[in-house]
C-alpha positions as CSV (number, residue, x, y, z in Angstrom):
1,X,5.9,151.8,-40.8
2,X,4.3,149.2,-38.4
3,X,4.4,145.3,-39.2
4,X,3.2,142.3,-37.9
5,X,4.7,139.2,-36.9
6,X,4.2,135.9,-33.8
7,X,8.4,136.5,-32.4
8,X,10.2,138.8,-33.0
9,X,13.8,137.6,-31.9
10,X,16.0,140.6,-30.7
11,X,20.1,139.8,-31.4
12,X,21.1,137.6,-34.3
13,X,23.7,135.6,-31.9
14,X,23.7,132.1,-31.3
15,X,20.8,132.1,-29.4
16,X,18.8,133.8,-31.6
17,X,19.7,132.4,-34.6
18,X,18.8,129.3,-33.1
19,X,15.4,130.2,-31.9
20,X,14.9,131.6,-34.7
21,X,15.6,128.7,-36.9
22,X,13.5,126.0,-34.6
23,X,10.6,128.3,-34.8
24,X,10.4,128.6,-38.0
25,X,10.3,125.0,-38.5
26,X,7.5,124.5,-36.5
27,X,5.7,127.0,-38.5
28,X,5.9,130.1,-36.4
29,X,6.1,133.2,-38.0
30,X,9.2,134.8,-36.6
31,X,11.6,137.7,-37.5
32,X,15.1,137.7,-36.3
33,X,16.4,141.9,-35.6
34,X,20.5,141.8,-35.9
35,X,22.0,145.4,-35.7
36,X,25.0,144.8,-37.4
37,X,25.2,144.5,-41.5
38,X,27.2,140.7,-41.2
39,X,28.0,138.4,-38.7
40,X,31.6,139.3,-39.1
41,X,32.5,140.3,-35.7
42,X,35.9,139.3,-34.0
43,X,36.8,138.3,-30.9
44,X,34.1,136.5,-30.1
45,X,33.5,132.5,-28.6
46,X,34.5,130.2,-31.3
47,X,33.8,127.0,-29.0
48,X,31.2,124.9,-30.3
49,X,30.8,122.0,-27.6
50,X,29.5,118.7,-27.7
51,X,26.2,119.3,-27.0
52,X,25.6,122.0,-29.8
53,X,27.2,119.7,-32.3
54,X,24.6,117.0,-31.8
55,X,22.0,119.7,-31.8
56,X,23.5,120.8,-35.3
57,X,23.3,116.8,-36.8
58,X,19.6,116.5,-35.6
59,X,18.7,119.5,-37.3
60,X,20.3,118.1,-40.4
61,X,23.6,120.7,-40.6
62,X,26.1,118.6,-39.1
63,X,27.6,117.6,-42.4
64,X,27.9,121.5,-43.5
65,X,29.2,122.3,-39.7
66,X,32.2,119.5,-40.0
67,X,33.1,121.0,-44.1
68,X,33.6,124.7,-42.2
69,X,37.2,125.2,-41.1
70,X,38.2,124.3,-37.8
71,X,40.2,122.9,-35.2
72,X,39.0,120.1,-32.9
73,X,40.2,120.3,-29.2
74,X,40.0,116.7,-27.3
75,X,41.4,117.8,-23.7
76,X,41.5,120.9,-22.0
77,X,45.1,121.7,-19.9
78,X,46.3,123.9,-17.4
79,X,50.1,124.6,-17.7
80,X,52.3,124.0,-14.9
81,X,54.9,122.8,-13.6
82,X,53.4,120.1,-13.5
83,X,50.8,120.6,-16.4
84,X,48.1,119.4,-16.0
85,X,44.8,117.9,-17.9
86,X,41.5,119.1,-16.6
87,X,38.7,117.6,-18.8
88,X,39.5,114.9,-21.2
89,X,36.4,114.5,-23.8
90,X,37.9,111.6,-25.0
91,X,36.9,109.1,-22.5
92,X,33.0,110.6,-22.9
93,X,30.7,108.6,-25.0
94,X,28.7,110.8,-26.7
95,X,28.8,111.5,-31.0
96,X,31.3,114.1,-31.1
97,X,33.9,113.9,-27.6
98,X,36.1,117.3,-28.7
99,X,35.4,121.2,-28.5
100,X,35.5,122.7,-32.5
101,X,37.1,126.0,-32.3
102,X,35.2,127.5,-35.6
103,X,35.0,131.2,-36.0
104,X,31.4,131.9,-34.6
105,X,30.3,134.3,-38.2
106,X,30.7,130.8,-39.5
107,X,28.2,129.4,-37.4
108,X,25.7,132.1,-37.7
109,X,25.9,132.1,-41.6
110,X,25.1,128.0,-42.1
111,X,21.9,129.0,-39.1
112,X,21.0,131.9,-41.4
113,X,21.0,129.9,-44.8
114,X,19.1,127.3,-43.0
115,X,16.7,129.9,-41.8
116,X,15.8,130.9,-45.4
117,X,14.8,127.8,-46.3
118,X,12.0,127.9,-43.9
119,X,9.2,129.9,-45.0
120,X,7.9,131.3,-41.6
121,X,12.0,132.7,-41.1
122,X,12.9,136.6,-41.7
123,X,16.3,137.9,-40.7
124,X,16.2,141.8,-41.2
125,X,20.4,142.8,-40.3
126,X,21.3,146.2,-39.4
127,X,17.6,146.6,-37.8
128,X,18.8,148.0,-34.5
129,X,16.2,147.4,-32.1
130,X,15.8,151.1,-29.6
131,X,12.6,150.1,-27.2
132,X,10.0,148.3,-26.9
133,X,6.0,149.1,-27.8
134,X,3.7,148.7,-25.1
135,X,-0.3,148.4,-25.4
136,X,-2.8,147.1,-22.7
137,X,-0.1,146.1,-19.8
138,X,2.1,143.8,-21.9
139,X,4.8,144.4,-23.9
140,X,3.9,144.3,-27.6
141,X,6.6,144.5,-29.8
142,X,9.7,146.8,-30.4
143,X,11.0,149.8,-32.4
144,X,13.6,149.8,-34.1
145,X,15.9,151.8,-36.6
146,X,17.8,150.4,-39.6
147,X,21.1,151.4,-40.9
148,X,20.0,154.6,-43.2
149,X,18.1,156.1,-40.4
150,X,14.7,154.8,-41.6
151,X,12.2,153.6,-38.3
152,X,9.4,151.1,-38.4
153,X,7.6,149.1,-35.4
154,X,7.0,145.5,-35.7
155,X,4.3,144.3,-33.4
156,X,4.5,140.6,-32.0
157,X,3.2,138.3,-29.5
158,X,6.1,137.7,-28.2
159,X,9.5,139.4,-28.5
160,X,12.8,137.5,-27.3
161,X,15.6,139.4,-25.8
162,X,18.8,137.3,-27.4
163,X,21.1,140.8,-27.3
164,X,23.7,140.1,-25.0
165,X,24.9,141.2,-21.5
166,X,24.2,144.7,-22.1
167,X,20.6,143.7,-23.6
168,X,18.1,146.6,-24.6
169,X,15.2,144.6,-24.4
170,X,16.4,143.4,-20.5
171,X,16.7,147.2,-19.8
172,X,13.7,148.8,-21.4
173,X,11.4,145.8,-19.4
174,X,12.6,146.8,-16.6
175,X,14.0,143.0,-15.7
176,X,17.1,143.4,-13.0
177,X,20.5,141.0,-12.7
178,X,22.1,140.3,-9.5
179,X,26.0,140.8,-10.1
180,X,28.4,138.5,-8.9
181,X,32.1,140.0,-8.2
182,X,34.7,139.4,-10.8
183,X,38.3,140.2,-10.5
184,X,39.4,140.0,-14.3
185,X,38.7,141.4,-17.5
186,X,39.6,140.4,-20.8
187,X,41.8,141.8,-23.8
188,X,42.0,140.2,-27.2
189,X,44.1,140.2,-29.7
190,X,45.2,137.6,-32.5
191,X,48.8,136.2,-33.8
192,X,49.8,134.8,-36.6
193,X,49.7,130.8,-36.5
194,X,52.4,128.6,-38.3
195,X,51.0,125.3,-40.3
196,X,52.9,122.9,-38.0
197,X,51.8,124.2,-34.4
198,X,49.6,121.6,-33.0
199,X,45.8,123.2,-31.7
200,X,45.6,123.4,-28.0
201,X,43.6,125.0,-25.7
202,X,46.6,125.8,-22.9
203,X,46.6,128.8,-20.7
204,X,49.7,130.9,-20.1
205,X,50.2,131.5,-16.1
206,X,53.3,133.0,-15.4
207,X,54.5,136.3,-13.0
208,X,51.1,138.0,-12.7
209,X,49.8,137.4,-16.2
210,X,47.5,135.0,-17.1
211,X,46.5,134.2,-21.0
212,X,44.6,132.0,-23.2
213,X,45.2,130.7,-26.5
214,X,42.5,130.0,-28.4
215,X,43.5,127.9,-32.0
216,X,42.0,129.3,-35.5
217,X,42.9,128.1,-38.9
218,X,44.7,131.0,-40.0
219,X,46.1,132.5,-36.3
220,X,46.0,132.1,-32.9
221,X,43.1,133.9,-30.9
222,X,44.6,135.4,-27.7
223,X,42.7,136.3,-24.7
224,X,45.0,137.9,-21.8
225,X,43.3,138.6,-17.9
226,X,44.3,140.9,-15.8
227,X,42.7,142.6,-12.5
228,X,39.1,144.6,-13.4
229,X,39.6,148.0,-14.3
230,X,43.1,148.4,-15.8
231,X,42.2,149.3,-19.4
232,X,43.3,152.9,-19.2
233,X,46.4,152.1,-17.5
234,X,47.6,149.3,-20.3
235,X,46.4,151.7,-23.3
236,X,48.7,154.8,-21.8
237,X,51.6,152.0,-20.7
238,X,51.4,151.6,-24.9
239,X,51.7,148.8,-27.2
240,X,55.4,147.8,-26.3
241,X,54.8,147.2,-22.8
242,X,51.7,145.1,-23.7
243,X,53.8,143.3,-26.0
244,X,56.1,142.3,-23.0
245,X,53.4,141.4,-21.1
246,X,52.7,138.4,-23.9
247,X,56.2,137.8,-24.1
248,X,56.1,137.4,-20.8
249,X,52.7,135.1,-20.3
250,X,53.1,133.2,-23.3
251,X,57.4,132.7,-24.5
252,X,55.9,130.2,-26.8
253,X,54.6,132.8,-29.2
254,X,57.4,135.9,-28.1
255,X,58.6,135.9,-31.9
256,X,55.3,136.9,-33.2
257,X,54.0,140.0,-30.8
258,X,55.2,142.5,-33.1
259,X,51.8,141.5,-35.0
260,X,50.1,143.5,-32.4
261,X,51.1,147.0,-34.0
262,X,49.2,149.7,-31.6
263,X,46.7,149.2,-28.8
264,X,43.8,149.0,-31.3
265,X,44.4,145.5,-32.2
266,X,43.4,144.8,-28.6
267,X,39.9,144.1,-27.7
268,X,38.7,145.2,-24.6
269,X,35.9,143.2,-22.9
270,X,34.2,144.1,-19.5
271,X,33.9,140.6,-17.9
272,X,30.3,140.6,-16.3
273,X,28.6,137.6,-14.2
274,X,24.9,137.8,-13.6
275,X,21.4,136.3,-13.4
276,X,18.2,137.6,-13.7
277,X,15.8,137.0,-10.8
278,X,13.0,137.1,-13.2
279,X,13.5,136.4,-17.2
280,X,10.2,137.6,-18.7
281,X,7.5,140.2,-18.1
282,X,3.7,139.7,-19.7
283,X,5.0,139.6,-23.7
284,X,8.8,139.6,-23.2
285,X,11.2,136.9,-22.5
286,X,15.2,137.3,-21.9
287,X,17.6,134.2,-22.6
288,X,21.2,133.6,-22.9
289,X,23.7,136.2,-21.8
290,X,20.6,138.8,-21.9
291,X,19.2,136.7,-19.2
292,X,23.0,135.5,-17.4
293,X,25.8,137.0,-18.5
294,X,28.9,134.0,-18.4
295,X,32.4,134.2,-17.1
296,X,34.6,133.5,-20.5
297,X,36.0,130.8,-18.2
298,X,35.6,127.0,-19.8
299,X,33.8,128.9,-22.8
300,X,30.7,127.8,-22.2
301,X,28.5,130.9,-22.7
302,X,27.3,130.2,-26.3
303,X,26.3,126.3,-25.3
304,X,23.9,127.8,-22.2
305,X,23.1,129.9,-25.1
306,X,21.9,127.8,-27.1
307,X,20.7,125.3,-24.9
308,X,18.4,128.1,-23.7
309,X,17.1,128.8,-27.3
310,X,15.9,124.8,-27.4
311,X,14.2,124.7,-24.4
312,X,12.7,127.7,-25.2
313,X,11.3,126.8,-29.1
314,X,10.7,123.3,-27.7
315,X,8.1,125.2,-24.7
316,X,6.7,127.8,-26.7
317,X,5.8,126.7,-30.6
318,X,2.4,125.7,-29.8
319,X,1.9,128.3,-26.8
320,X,2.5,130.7,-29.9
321,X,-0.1,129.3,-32.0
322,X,-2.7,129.6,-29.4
323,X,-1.4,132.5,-27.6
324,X,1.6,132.7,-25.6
325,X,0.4,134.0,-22.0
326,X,3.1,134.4,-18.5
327,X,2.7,131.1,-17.1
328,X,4.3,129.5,-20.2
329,X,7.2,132.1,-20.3
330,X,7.8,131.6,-16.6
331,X,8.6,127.8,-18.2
332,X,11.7,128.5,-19.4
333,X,13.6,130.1,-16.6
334,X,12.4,126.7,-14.5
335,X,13.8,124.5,-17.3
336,X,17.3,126.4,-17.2
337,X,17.6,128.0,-14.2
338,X,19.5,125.2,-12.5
339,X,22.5,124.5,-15.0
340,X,23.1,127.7,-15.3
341,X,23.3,128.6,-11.3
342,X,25.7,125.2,-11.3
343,X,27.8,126.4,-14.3
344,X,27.9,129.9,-12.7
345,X,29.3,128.8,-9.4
346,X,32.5,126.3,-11.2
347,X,32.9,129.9,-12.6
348,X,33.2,131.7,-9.4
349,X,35.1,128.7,-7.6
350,X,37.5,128.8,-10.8
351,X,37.6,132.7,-10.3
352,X,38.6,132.5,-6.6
353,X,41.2,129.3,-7.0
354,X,42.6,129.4,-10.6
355,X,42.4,133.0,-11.7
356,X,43.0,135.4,-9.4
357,X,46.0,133.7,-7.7
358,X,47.5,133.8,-11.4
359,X,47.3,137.2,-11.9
360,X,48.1,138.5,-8.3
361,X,51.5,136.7,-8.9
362,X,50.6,134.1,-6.1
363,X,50.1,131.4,-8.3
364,X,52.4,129.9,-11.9
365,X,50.3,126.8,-12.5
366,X,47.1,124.9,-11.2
367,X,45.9,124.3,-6.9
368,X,48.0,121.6,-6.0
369,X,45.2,120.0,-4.6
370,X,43.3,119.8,-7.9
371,X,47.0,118.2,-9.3
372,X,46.7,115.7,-6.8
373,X,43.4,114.5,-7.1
374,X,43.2,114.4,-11.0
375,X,46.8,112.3,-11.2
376,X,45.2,110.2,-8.7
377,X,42.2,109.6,-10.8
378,X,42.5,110.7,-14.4
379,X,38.8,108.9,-14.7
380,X,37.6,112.3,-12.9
381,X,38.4,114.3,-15.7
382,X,35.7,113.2,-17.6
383,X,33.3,115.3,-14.9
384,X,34.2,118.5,-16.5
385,X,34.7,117.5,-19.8
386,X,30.8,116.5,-19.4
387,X,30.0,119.9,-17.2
388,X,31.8,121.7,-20.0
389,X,31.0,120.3,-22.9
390,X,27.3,118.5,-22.5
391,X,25.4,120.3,-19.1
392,X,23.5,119.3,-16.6
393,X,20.7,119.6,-18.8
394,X,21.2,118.8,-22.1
395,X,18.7,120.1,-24.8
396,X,18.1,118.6,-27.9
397,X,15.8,119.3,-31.0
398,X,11.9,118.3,-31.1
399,X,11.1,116.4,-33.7
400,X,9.1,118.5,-36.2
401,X,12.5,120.5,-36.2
402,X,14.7,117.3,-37.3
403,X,15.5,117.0,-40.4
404,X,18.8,114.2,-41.6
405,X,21.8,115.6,-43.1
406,X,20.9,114.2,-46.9
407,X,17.6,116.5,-47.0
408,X,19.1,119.9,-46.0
409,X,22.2,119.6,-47.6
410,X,20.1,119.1,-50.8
């Protein structure tokens, strides 16, 4: 079966859903292509930053984002001795100074109802996209195959990779990432939460472990680094030596690990950092992680994510209507090349200074340097509250996109 549509959008992730949405609503025909049957994936981001929150009240769904359950996060810490307060959004003056740690299906499903109210929006899910189709030089479309086994094409003018570091449509265009070294990867795991305990977003540095804990309603979200490559060697060391290393890393929470009851309740991820020389051939375009995979560090994947999307809806709804050629998808790596390069490189300086110290053993707590200078100037933690939680380049809705919060929530 072959079908037609302007986008298709590859990957039903922030970025997707997104572009998907702002499309739509300036009367593109677009078709979003998630492989999975829900949105409900663990162990992914959960930090919805400044930035994306005023993106979400210009589109009209910040009063449904602040009725989802969540925890707000006003200061980011590193633990010492001394600890220590590394971005503080409170002194920021902007709508909404604080992270909100929401479960990211949460997100996806308010973007996907407010997709369906826009005429021009389709989201197929478990449409798992397997190449792309070619015709005259230029990328045309993609192939894809649903759940059951069925196949279809749907032909486009333009087809978005949105799918992630390990992207199909970056891979079957032929578009390369230069990789940047990292010494960590990532395991994660949840624990059960107690009413009283206060949300924070503290790291755990202690002995050659290094964790984070990342607040949910329910539980805690727990993302332990150690050195690349080590997965094998934790899953045969077995679940009670992983359990001491949490004990270890984070005392705080040593009552609880016996929630981690085998090895499968821990989450592997394979930490990549990369960027794409070139994001789009003649009828393609990459964005977000597809385009720049991001260090987990300061969380700040899914707002370059989205922040991408924008820029990219904002550039290309009328190039669509007329006929999107090169020169207008070359646009968008211009528009977003530079915050990401800057965001990339805190990540590799937080790599080299913060990170791998911590879990080489050389290191329990923050540089003293950086103690020094942000007890000598608390003012300058504002910098990466503003880095982390706003960008460089902030993105925000066009206006045939805006809608106020008393119209869509009707």
């Amino acid at each position: 079966m072959v079908e037609r549509t302007t986008c298709v959008v590859v990957g039903g992730g922030p970025a997707g859903m997104v572009l998907g949405l702002l499309l739509a609503r300036a009367g593109v025909e677009v078709t979003v292509l998630e492989k999975h049957a829900d949105f409900l994936r663990d162990f992914r981001g959960d930090t919805v930053h400044p930035s994306t929150l005023q993106l979400l009240d210009e589109l009209g769904l910040g009063e449904r984002f602040a009725k989802l359950p969540q925890s707000r996060l006003s200061t980011v810490s590193l633990p010492g001795p001394p600890p220590l307060t590394i971005a503080d959004f409170r002194g920021l003056r902007i709508a909404h100074p604080y992270l909100a740690m929401v479960p990211q299906w949460d997100l996806l499903d308010l973007l996907a109802d407010a997709g369906r109210a826009e005429p021009a929006f389709h989201l197929r899910m478990s449409t798992e996209v397997t190449s792309l189709v070619r015709e005259a030089g230029r990328v045309a479309g993609v192939r894809y195959r649903t759940a059951d086994g069925a196949t279809g094409e749907i032909r486009a003018d333009l087809t978005v990779g949105c799918d992630g570091r390990w992207s199909v449509v970056r891979r079957e265009a032929g578009l390369r990432a230069r990789e940047f070294p990292v010494p960590f990867d990532t395991w994660w795991l949840r624990l059960p939460r107690r009413g009283e305990e206060r949300p924070e977003l503290m790291p755990g540095m202690r002995h050659g472990h290094f964790a984070v804990i990342i607040p949910r309603e329910e539980y805690f979200q727990v993302a332990y680094l150690a050195a690349k490559g080590l997965d094998g060697q934790l899953r045969a060391e077995g679940v009670e030596a992983f359990r001491d290393r949490i004990r270890t890393v984070l005392p705080q929470l040593a009552d609880r690990v016996d929630a981690i009851t085998s090895m499968d309740d821990v989450k592997h991820l394979d930490v990549r950092l990369n960027l794409m020389t070139r994001w789009h051939r003649n009828g393609v375009l990459c964005i977000g992680d597809a385009a720049h995979a991001m260090s987990p560090i300061g969380g700040v994947g899914i707002n370059l994510a989205v922040q991408d999307a924008v820029a990219t809806a904002r550039l290309l709804a009328v190039p669509l209507r007329r006929g999107v050629v090169a020169r207008d998808l070359a646009r968008i790596r211009r528009r977003r090349l530079l915050p990401t390069m800057v965001v990339q490189a805190i990540q590799r300086f937080m790599h080299r200074a913060v990170v791998r110290p911590a879990i080489e053993g050389r290191r329990n707590g923050p540089p003293k340097p950086l103690v020094t200078v942000m007890n000598a100037a608390p003012w300058a933690r504002r910098i990466p509250a503003y880095v982390i939680g706003v960008g460089l380049l902030p993105e925000h809705a066009p206006n045939w996109a805006r809608r106020n919060n008393n119209t869509e929530s009707k």
